[in-house]
Phi, psi and omega in degrees: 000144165236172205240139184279150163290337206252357147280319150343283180317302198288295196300320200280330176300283171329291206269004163267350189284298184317326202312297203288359195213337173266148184275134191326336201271324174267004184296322159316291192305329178276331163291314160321298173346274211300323168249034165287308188301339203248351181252189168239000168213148173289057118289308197286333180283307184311296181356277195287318123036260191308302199284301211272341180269000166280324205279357187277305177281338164302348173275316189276336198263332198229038159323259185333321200271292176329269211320294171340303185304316186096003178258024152220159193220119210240147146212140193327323180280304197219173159214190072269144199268114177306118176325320185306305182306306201296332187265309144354291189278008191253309188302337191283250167004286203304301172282314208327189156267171207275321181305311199280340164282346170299045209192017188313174217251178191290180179283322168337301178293352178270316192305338173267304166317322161300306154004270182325291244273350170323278173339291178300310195302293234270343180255000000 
């Protein structure tokens, strides 16, 4: 299975939204909620589920690198993630294999991977 790019996109928003407007007691329900509603089976809901909270704590884990780069913007209230970053981390997340997402590559590779795709956007 792969993660379509434009359900990323749609999913990775919806669950940065959420971060911010659901209340903590309800957030387990409303992230099942949500992608029960956007998949056609919970396995396909569990999936993608699993691909976007790995690339969320791999994000969260490797902050201070992310910040540093400039393609996340962390303040005690909020944060944001740069489309570049958010595409990084989708080439990766999105496709890899379920062995290989235990196992992500250093933060360099997404930063260079934003980098590029920064680069291509700008020429």
């Amino acid at each position: 299975m792969t993660y379509r790019l434009e359900d990323w996109l749609t999913d990775w928003e919806e669950i940065l939204r959420q971060s911010h407007t659901v209340p903590k007691e309800r957030e387990n329900d409303a992230i099942r909620e949500y992608f029960l509603s956007r998949y056609h089976t919970p396995s396909e809901a569990r999936w993608h589920a699993e691909r976007l909270f790995a690339a969320l704590r791999y994000l969260e884990s490797h902050a201070p690198a992310f910040g540093e780069s400039g393609y996340v913007l962390a303040s005690r209230q909020s944060g944001t993630v740069t489309r570049y970053l958010t595409s990084a981390l989708y080439r990766f997340f999105g496709v890899a294999d379920d062995a290989a997402v235990l196992n992500p590559p250093e933060p360099r590779v997404f930063i260079e991977g934003a980098a590029e795709h920064e680069r291509h956007e700008r020429d």
